[in-house]
C-alpha positions as CSV (number, residue, x, y, z in Angstrom):
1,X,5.3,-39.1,-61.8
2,X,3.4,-39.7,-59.0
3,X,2.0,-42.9,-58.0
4,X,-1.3,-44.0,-56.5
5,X,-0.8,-47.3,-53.8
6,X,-3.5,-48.2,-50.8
7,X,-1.2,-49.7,-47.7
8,X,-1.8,-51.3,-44.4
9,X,-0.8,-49.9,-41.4
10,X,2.2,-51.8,-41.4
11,X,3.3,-49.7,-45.0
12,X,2.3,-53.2,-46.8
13,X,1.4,-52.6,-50.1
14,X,-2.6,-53.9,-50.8
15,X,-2.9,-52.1,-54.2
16,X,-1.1,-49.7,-56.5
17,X,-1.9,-47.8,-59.8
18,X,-0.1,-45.5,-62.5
19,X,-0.5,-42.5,-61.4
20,X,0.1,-38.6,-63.2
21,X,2.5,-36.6,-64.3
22,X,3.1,-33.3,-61.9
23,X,1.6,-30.3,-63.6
24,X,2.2,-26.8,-63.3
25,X,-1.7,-26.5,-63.0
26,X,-1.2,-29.0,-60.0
27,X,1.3,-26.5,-58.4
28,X,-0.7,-23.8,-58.8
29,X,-4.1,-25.1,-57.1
30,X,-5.2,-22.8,-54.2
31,X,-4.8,-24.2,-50.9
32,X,-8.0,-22.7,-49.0
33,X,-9.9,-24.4,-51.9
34,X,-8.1,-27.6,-52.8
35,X,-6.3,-28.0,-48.7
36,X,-5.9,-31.7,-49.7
37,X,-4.6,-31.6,-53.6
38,X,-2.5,-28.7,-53.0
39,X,-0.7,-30.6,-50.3
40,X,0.4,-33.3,-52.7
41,X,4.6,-32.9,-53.6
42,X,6.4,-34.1,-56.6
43,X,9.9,-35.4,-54.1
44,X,7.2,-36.6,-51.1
45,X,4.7,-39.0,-50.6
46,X,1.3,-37.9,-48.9
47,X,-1.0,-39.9,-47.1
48,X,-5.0,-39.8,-46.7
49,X,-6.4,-41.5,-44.2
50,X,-9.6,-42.7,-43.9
51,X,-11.0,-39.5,-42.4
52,X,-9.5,-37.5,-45.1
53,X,-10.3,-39.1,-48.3
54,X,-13.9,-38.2,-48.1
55,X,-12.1,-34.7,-47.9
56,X,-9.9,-35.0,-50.9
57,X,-12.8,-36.8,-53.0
58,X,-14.8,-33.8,-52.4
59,X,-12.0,-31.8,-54.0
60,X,-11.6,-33.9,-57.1
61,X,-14.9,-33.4,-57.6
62,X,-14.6,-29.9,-57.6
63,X,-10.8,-29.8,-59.7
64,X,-10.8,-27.6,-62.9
65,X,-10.8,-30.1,-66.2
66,X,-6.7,-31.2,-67.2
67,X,-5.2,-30.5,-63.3
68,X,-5.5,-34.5,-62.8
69,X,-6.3,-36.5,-65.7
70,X,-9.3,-38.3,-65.3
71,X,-8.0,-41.9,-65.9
72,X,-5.8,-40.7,-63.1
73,X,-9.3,-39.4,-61.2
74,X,-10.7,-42.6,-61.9
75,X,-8.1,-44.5,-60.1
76,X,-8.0,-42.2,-57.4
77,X,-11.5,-43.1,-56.6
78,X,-11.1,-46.9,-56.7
79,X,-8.4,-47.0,-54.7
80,X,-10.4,-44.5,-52.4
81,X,-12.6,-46.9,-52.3
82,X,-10.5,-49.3,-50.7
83,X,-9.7,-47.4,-47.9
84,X,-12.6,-46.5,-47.3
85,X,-14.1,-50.3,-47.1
86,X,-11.3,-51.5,-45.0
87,X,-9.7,-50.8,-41.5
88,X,-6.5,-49.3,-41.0
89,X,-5.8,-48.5,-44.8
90,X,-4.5,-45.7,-46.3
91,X,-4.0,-44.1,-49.9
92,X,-0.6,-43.2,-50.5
93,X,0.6,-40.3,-53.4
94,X,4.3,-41.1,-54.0
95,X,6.4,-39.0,-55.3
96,X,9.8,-39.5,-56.9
């Protein structure tokens, strides 16, 4: 499972979601299309900063239907959101 969270710079929790289940499909995305996706990890957590998530919004516009499901897609975007309204904020994918 991975979870969806939006910290502070200090790694303070602001906001968290449920998140998805990893997917073979989620494994298998190309990298020189989906650079920000593909560089999610089951056993990691990835960050986005504010920079990026524009990047990795783009991509999840772009995802083939069933990679991410789109409950999942739709919290993705609100915490996006969040990060993207605020200073120093970032959207964490944690993995187990």
């Amino acid at each position: 499972m991975i979870d969806l969270q939006v910290r502070d710079e200090s790694r303070r929790v602001l906001e968290r979601a449920r998140g998805f289940e990893w997917t073979q499909e989620l494994i298998d995305l190309d990298s020189s299309v989906f650079p920000m996706l593909a560089g999610l990890c089951a056993y990691l957590d990835t960050v986005f900063n504010q920079r990026q998530v524009p990047l990795l919004l783009g991509e999840l516009e772009r995802l083939p239907a069933g990679v991410i499901p789109e409950r999942a897609q739709v919290e993705i975007r609100r915490l996006a959101a969040m990060v993207e309204q605020g200073s120093h904020r970032y959207l964490w994918f944690c993995g187990d």
